[in-house]
C-alpha positions as CSV (number, residue, x, y, z in Angstrom):
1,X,0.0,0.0,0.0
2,X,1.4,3.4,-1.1
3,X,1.5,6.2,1.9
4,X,-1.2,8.4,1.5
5,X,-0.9,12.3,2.0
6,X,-2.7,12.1,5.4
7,X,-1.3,9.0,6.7
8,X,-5.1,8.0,7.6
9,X,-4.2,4.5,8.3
10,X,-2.8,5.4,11.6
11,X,-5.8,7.1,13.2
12,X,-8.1,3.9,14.1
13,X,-4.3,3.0,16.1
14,X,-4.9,6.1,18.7
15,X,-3.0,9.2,19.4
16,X,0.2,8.4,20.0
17,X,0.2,6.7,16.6
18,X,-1.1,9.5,14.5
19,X,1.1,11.8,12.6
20,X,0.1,14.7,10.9
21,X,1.1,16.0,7.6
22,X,1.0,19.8,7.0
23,X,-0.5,19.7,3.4
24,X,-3.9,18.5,5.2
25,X,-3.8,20.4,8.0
26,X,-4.3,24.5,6.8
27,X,-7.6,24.5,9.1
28,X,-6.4,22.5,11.7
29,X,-3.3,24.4,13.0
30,X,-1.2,23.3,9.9
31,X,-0.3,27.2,9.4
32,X,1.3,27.6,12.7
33,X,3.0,24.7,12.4
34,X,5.0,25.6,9.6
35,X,6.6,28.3,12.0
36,X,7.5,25.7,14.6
37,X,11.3,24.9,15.4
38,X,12.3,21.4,13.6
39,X,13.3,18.7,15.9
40,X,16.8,18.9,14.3
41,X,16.6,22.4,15.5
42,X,15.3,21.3,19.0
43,X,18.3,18.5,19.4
44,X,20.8,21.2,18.6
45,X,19.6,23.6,20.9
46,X,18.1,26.3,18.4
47,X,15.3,28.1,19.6
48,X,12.4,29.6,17.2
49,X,10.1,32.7,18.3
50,X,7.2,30.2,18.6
51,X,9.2,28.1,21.3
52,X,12.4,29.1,22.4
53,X,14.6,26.2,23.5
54,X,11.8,23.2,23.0
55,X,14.3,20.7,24.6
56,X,13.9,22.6,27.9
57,X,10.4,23.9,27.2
58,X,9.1,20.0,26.6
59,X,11.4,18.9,30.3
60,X,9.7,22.0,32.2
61,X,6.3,21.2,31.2
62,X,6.2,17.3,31.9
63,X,7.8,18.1,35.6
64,X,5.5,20.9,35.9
65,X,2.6,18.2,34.9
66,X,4.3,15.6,37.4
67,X,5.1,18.0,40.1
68,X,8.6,16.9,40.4
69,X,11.2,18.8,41.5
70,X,14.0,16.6,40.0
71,X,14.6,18.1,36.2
72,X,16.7,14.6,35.6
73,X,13.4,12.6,36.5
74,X,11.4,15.3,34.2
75,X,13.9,14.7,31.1
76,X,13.8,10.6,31.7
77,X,9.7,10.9,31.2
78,X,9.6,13.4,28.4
79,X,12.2,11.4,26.6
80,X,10.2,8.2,26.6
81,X,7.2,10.1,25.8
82,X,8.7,11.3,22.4
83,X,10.0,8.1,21.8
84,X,7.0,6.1,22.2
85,X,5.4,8.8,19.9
86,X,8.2,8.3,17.1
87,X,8.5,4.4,17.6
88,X,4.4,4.2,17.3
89,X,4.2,6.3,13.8
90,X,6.9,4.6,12.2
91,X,6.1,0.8,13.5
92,X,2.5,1.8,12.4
93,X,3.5,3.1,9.1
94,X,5.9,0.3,8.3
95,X,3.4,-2.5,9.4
96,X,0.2,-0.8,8.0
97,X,1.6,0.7,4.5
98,X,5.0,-1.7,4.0
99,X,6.8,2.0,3.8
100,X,8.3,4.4,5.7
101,X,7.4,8.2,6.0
102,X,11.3,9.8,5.6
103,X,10.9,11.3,9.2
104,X,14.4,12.6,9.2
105,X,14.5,15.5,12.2
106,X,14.7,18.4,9.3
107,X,10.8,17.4,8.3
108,X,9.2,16.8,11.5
109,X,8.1,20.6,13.6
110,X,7.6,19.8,16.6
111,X,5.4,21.8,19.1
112,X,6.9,20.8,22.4
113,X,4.1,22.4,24.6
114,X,1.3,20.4,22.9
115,X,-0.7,17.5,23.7
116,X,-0.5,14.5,21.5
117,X,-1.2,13.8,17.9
118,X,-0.3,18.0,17.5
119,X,3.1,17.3,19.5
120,X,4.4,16.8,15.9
121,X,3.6,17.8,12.2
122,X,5.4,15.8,9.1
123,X,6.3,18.8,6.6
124,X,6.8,16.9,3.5
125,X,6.2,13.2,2.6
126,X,8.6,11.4,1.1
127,X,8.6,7.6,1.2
128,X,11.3,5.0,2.3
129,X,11.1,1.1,3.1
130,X,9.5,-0.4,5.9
131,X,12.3,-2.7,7.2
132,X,13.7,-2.8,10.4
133,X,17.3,-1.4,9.4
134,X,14.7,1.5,8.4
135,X,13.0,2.0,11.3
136,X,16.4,1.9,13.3
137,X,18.2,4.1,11.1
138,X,15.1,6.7,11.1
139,X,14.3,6.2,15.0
140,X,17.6,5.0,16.5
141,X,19.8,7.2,14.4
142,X,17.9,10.2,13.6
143,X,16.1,10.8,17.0
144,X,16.9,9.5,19.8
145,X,20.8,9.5,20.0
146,X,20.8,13.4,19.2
147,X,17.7,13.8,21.8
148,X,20.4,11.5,24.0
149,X,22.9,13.2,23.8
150,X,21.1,16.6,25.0
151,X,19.3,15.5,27.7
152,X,22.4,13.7,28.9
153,X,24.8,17.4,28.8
154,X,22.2,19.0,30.2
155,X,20.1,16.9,32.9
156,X,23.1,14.3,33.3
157,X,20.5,11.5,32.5
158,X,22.3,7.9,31.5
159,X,22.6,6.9,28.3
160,X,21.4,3.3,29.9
161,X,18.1,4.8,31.0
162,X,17.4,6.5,28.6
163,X,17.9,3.3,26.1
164,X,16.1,1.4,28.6
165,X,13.4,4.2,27.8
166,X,13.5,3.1,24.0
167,X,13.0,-0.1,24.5
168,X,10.5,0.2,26.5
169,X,8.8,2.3,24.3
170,X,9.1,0.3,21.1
171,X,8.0,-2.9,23.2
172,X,4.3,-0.9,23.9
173,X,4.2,0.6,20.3
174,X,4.2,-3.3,19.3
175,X,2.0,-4.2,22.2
176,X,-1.3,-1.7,20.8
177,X,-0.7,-3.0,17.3
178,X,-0.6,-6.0,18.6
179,X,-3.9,-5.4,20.1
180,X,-5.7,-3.8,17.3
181,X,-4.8,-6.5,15.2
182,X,-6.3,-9.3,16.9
183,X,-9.1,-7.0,17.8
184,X,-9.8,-6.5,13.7
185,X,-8.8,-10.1,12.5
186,X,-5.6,-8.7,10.8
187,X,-3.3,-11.9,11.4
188,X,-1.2,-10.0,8.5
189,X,-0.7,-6.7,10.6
190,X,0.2,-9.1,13.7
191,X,2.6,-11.1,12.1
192,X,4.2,-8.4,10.7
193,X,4.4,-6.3,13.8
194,X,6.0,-9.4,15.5
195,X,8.9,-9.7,12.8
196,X,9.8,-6.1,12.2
197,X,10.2,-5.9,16.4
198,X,11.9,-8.9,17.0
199,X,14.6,-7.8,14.2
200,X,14.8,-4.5,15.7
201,X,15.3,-5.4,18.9
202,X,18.5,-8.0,17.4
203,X,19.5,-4.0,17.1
204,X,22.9,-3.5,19.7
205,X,21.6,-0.8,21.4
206,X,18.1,-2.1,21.6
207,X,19.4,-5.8,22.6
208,X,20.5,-5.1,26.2
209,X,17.3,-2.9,27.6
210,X,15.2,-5.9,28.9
211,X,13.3,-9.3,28.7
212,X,11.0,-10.0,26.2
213,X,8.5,-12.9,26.5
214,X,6.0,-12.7,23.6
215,X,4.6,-9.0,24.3
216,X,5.8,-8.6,27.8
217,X,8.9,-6.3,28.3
218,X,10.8,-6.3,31.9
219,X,13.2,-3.7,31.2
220,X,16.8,-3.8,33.1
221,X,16.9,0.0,33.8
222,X,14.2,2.2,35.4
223,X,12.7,5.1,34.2
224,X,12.8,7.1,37.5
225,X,8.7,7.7,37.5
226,X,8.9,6.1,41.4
227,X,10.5,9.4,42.0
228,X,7.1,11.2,40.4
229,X,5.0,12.2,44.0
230,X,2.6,9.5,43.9
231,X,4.4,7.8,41.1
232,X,4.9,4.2,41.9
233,X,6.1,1.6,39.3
234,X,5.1,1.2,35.6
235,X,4.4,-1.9,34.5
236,X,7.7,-3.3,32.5
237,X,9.9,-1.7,35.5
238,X,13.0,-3.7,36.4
239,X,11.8,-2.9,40.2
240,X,9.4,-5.0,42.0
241,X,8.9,-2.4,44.4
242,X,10.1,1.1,44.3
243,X,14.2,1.2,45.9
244,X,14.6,3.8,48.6
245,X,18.3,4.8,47.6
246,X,20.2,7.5,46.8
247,X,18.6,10.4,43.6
248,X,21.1,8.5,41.4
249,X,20.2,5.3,41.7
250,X,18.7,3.2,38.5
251,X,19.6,5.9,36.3
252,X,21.9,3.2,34.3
């Protein structure tokens, strides 16, 4: 299936999976949009009029939302959040369609104040293959080392968590399509899910995050929401109950 201008197969998937394209979207926001700072911009620290410094704008409003006081704890969440958003458009894309949206960090504005699917706006649509050295080259590669690497200079967050953080996010992605496909009958979409994530996480720096037993995920690092005031453990934590250690402990 070619990719169509809207990328309407991802909306049945839910929020986190939808991306939208500018072209569609001149009633719906798509004008701002186009003034919004690039995430290439965002991961090298360039600011925009619209929202200066996103890295930092994105970090203050997720610990503003969590009422933490910890800025490292703040970066950990906001980083999986953005990962689970880019892991569930491209795994949806690549299952759905057998192609690839080119989402390199140049074409995606991204609105670091707003609420999922207008967190991020695709400016031009240019197709690439759906396989899983795709998808890592596109999401590994593209994204999340550069986002790594900022958060890591200026929160001091691991490089372990925040892999951990990937994986974990890529392991639910798979999990909801997962779930929509047996809900709809789609054995195809299923089986394909289950391919293109097992091979990506044969990927070294996806290898090592955690434990996978059919859908489950028990991840070997934590993502520090037990620090979150009322926070407690997510579900695929490495933790069976939340450590009462130092403020740098699981952060590898």
């Amino acid at each position: 299936m070619d990719l169509d201008p809207e990328l309407a197969a991802l909306r049945p998937l839910g929020g986190f999976f939808v991306l939208r394209t500018l072209p569609d979207a001149a009633g719906a926001g798509g004008a701002g949009a186009r003034r919004l700072p690039s995430l290439a911009d965002a991961y090298a620290g360039m600011t925009s009029d619209v929202c200066p410094d996103p890295v930092t704008a994105r970090v203050t409003a997720v610990a503003e939302r969590l009422r933490t006081a910890e800025p490292r704890v703040a970066a950990s969440i906001a980083q999986q959040g953005l990962a689970a958003r880019l892991w569930s458009a491209a795994l949806g894309c690549a299952v759905l369609y057998g192609a690839l949206p080119d989402l390199d960090p140049r074409l995606l504005r991204w609105d670091a104040l707003a609420a999922v699917p207008d967190d991020l706006w695709l400016t031009e649509l240019r197709p690439l293959p759906g396989d899983a050295a795709t998808l890592a080259d596109t999401v590994l590669h593209g994204h999340l080392e550069p986002l790594a690497a900022a958060l890591g200079a200026r929160y001091g967050v691991a490089a372990g968590l925040l892999r951990g953080n990937a994986g974990s996010a890529l392991a639910a992605a798979a999990r909801e399509l997962s779930r929509w496909a047996r809900a709809h009958g789609r054995t195809d979409v299923a089986a394909r899910t289950r391919g293109l994530t097992d091979r990506l996480f044969a990927h070294p720096q996806l290898s090592a995050t955690g434990v996978r037993t059919g859908p489950a995920f028990r991840r070997r690092s934590c993502c520090l929401y037990y620090r979150v005031p009322g926070g407690g453990l997510c579900g695929d934590c490495c933790f069976t109950r939340p450590p009462r250690s130092s403020p740098g402990a699981a952060s590898g």
